[in-house]
N, C-alpha and C positions, 0 to 999 in steps of 0.2 A: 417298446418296453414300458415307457411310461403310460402309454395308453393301457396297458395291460395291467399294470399297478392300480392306474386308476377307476376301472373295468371293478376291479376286485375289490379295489374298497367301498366305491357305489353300491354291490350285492352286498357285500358284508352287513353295511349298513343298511340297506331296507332291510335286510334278516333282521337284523336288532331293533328295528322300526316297529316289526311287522309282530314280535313277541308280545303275550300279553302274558301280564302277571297272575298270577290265581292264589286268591289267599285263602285256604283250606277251610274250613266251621268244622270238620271231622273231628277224631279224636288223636289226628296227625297232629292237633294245631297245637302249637304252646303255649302260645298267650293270646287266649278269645277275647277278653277283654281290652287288651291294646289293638286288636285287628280292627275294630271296630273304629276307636280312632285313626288309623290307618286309612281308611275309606272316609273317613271325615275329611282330614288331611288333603286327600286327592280332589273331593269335592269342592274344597275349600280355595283348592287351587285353578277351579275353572274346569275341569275335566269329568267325564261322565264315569259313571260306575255302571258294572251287570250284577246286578242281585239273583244270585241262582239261586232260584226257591225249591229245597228240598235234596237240591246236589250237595252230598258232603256237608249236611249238616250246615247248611245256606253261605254257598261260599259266595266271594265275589272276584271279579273277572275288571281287570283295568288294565289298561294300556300302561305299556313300560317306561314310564317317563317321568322325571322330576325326581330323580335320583331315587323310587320307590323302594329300589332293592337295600340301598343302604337305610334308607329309614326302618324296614324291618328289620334288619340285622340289627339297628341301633334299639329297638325294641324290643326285641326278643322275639317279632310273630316270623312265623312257618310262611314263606312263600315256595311256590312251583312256577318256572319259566315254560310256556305253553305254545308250542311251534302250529303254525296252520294243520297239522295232521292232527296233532291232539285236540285241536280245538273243534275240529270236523267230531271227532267223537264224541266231546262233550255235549254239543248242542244234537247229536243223534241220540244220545240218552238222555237231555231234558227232553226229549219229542216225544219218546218213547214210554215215559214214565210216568208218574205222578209229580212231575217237576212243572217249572217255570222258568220264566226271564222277566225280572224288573230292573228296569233303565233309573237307576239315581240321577239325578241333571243338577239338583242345584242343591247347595248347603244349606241347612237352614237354620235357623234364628234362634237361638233356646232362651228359651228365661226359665229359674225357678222362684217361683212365689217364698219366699221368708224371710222370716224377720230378721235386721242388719242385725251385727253383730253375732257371738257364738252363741250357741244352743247347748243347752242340758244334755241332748240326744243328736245324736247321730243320722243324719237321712240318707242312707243309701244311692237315692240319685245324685246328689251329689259327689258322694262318694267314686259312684261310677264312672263320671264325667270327667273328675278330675285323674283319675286312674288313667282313662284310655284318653287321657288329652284333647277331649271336646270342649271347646271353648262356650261358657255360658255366663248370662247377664242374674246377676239379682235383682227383683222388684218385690214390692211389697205394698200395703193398699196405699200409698200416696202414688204408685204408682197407676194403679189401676184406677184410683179415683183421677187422675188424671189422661187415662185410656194410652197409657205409655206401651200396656199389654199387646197392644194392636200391631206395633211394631213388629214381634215376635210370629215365628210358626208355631212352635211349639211352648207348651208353656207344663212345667211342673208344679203342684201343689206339696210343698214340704208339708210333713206332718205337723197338721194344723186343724186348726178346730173352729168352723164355721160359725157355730153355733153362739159363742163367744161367752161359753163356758169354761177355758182358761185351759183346754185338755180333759177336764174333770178330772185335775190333779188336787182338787179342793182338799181333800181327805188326808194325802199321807204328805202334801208340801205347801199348805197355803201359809207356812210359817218362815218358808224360806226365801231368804235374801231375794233370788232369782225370778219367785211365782211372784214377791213384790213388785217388784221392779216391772215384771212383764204386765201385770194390773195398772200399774201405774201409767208405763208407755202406752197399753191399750187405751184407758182410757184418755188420754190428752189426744190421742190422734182421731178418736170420735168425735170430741169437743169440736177440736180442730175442722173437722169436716162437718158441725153440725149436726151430729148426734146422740140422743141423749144418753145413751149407754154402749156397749160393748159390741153386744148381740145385735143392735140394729146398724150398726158400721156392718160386723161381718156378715150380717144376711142382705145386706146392700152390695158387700162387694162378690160374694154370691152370684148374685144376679150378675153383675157386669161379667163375673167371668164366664158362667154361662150363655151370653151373649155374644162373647168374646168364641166362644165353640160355635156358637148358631152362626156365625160371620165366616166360619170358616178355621177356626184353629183347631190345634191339634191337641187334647186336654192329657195329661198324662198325671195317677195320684196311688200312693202308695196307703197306706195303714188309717189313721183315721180324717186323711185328706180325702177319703171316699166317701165313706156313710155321712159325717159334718156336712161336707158338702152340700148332698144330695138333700138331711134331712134341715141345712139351713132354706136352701130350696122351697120345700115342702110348709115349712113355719116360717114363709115370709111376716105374714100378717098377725102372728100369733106369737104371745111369751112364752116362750117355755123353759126359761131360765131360773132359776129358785133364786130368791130374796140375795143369797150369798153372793152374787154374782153381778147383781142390776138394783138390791133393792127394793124392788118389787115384788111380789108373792106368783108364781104360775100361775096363768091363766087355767082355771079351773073349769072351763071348757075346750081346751085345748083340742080333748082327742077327737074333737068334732069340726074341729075349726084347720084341720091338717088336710092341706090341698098337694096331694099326690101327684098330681098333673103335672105341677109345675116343677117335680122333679126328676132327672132324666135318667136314673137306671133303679130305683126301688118301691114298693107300693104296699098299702096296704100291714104295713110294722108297725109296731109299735114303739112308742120314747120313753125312753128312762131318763127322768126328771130329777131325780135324789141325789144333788150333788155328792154324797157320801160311796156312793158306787159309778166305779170306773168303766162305766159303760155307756153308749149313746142311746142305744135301740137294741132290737132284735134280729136287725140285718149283721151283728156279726155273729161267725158261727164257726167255731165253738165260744161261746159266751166266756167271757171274763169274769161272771158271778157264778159260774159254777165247775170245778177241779177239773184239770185237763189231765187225761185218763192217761196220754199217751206219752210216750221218751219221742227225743227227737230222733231214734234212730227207727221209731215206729209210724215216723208224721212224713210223710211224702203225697205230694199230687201228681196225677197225669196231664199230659196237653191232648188235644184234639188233633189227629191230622184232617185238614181238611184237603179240598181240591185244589193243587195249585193254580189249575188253569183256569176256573170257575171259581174260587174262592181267593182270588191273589190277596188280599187286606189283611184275613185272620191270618192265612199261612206265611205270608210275614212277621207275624207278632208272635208265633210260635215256632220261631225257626230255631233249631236248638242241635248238640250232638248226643244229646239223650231225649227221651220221650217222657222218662219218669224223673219228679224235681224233689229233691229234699224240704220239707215243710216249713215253715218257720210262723213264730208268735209276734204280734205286734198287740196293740189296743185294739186294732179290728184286723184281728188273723185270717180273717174270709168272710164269704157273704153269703146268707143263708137262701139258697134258690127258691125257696117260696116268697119271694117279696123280689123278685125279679120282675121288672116289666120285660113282659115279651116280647121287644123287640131286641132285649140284651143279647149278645151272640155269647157262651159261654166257651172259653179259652182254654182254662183249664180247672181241673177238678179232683177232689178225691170220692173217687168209686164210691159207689154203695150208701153214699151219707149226704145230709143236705148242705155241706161244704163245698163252694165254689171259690175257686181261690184266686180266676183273672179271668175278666170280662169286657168287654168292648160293644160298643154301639155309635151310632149317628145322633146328632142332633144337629138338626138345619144344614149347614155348607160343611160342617164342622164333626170333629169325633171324640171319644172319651174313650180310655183305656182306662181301669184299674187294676191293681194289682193288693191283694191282702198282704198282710205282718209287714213289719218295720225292716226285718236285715235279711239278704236271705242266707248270709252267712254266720248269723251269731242268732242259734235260735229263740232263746230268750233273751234282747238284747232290751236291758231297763237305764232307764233315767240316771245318767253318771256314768255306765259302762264306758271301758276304753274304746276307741276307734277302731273301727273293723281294717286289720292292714290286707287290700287287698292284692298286695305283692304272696301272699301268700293265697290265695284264690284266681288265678288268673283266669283257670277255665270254668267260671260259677256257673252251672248252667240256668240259676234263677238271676244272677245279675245281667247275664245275657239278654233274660226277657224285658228289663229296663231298657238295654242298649238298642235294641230290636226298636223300640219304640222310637227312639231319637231320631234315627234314619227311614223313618216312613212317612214322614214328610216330604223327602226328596224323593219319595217314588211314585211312576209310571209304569202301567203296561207296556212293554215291550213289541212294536210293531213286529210283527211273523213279518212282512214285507221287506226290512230292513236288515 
């Protein structure tokens, strides 16, 4: 009898062994956002993830252990208990389909680039992070000047301004408390590092973090941590700051002296130098100096499907339970695809217009994601606005494409063999 007891509990328990959990991306799920930390969580713990690409809306697939089920319950996310039969089926419909398998293996390392202390605005990757309980580091350039960066896989660019133009908030705030204050801390920590102004700290640390990609990191930048970036890149060797800002007057040969090359997703733009207008260049699109036509119930982009089998990278970055995303405005809402270099992969897009709203590319070991506008839940969200509560957006399907980001670090193709 007790052999038989024991007989029973033995099966019982490889049954419960042998269960894997499946955390839905469909429109089953109820909290996308905390799933995602979910799958952090597990990683975090030493254990593997399956990134199903394009099943349900990119579910993932983990073994039942470390109390996972009560942490979704404590969550709010949607799980399914998955027996050997169902799981026979699932991996005969990734076969079958336009799906995949990505193996997550290990956690990885987040830092966001910004300045300590609060901010005027709001950065959404943060926001994200902290929502779905992913653990990350703040740096900022004493960090980078110290190559503290390198630590990290993945690193974010809070909205911020390369150029070291102060935002090109010159116009409607260079009187307040806040743009003092940030003037002031800019400049002492150039001092501090030996340079003589603003603009030449940030297009030095520019470089390092583009170097920091070429090494192999994983670059992630939201609104005008994109085009800054790119066009501090581009005018390393050149002023293009106006007197307001540094002092000195524009280099008055400037637009000859902009070395494209050196930077790694846009070409051939042009800068807008007139501190008085709140714009970089011409990479964004729809411009900031001329009336946007549209309501937010009229501004939405599409994603690309691509291949998941042949294309695993982008089709991770666009794993979603919808196809079509609500639009939203930032300082740079998007990027105008005439000033793409062509090797950018474009992500996603609004039809019919030269609007690209997320895009990805290689540079050296390393990759760059960006994504246009500042929230993608508050579609005008300006300077002062309350915090976006995301208890009330749980299934965003634009903050998803943040999260998408975070965990692509940890992934591999998936041996067929295995």
């Amino acid at each position: 009898m007790n052999f038989i007891k024991y007989m029973t509990f033995f099966f019982l328990m490889n049954i419960a062994l042998s269960q894997k959990i499946l955390i839905p991306m469909d429109n089953v799920q109820t909290n996308h956002l905390k799933a995602y930390g979910i799958a952090f969580l597990h990683l975090e713990n030493g254990n593997e993830i399956e990134w199903l690409l394009n099943y349900r809306g990119g579910s993932f697939l983990m073994d039942n252990q470390d109390n996972i089920e009560n942490t979704c319950l404590v969550r709010g996310v949607n799980y399914e208990l998955i027996n050997s039969t169902a799981l026979s089926e699932i991996f005969t419909t990734i076969e079958s389909n336009n799906m995949d398998i990505i193996l997550l293996e290990k956690v990885p390392k987040i830092a966001v680039y910004s300045p300590p202390g609060k901010q005027h605005w709001d950065d959404a990757v943060t926001l994200a992070l902290t929502f779905a309980d992913i653990k990350y580091d703040v740096v900022f350039d004493d960090e980078v000047m110290s190559n503290k960066i390198n630590d990290y896989d993945w690193l974010h660019l809070h909205h911020e301004d390369f150029t070291g133009q102060y935002g090109k908030f010159y116009r409607s705030y260079r009187n307040k408390p806040w743009y003092k204050k940030m003037e002031s801390d800019f400049n002492n920590t150039a001092k501090k590092h030996g340079f003589s102004c603003v603009h030449n700290l940030k297009k030095f640390i520019a470089l390092k973090i583009k170097k920091y990609i070429s090494d192999g990191g994983f670059l992630f930048a939201m609104c005008s941590g994109t085009d800054s970036f790119d066009i501090a890149l581009a005018a390393h060797d050149v002023d293009i700051a106006d007197a307001v800002f540094d002092g000195t007057p524009v280099d008055p040969n400037y637009n000859n002296k902009i070395n494209f090359s050196n930077g790694i997703a846009f070409e051939n733009y042009s800068i807008i130098t007139n501190p008085m207008i709140y714009e970089f260049s011409d990479i964004d699109y729809p411009s900031n100096k001329s009336p946007h036509l549209k309501t937010a119930e009229q501004d939405y982009f599409t994603l690309f499907e691509f291949s998941a089998k042949w294309d695993p990278v982008p089709t991770m970055l666009t794993q979603n339970h919808v196809g079509v995303i609500n639009g939203f405005r930032g300082q740079t809402t998007g990027f105008n695809r005439n000033v793409l270099k062509k090797h950018v992969v474009i992500l996603g897009e609004v039809e019919n217009t030269p609007e690209v709203k997320y895009i990805h590319g290689n540079v050296g070991k390393g990759t760059f994601t960006f994504l246009g506008g500042h929230d993608p839940e508050d579609y005008t969200h300006k300077v002062g606005d309350p915090v976006t509560d995301l208890s009330l957006h749980p299934n965003s399907p634009g903050y998803r494409l943040i999260l998408n980001n975070v965990l692509f670090p940890a992934a591999r193709k998936k041996d067929k063999k295995t």
